[in-house]
C-alpha positions as CSV (number, residue, x, y, z in Angstrom):
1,X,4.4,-7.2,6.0
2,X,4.0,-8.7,9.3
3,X,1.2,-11.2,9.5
4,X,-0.9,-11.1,12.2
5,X,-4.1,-12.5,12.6
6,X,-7.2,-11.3,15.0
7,X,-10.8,-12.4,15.3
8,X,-13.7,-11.1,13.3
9,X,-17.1,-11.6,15.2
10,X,-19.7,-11.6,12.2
11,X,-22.8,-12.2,14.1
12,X,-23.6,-15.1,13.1
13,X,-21.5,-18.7,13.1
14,X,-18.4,-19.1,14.1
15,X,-16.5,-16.3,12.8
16,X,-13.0,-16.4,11.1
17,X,-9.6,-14.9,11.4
18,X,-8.7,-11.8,9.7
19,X,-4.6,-10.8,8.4
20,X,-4.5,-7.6,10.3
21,X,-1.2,-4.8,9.5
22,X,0.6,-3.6,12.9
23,X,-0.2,0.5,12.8
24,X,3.3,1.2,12.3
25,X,3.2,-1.3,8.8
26,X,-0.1,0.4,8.2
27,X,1.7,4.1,7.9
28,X,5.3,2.8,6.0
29,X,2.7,1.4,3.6
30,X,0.3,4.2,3.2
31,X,3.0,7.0,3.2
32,X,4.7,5.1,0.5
33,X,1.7,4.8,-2.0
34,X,0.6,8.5,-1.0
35,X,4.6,9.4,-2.9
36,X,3.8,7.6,-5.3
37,X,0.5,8.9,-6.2
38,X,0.9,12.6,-5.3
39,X,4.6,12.0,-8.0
40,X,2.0,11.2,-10.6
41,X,0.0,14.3,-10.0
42,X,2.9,16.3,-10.0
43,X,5.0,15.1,-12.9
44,X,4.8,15.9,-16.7
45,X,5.7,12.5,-17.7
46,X,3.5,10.6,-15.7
47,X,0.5,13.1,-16.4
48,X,0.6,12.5,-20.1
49,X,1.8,9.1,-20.9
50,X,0.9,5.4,-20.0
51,X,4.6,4.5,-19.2
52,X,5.9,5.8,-15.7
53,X,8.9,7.4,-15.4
54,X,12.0,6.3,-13.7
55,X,10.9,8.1,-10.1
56,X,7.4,6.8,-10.2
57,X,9.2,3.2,-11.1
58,X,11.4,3.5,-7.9
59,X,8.6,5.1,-5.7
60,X,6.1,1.9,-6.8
61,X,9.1,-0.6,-6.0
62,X,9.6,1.2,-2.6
63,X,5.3,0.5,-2.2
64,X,6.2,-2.6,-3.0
65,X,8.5,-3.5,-0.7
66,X,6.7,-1.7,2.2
67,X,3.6,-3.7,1.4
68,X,5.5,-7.4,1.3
């Protein structure tokens, strides 16, 4: 993900400096863990058992990689 940093105001103190995601980061991330959970909703394998199947273990790898 690209880091980015911006300025949190608290109120009181100093304040500190917050990792931020870009909007378009934000979406590639969220879109990919919103396949993943909607696959687990939908499929017969995933619904039932602890294991994931082999499409839920390539849509969590593709979360994965959009979130590093």
């Amino acid at each position: 993900m690209t880091q980015q940093t911006t300025m949190v105001d608290t109120g009181t103190g100093y304040g500190h400096l917050q990792r931020v995601a870009s909007a378009g980061v934000f979406d590639r991330v969220q879109r990919a863990y919103r396949a993943y959970i909607d696959h687990g909703r939908e499929c017969t394998t995933c619904d039932v058992d602890t294991t994931r199947c082999t499409t839920a273990e390539a849509l969590w790898e593709a979360y994965r990689a959009a979130n590093s």
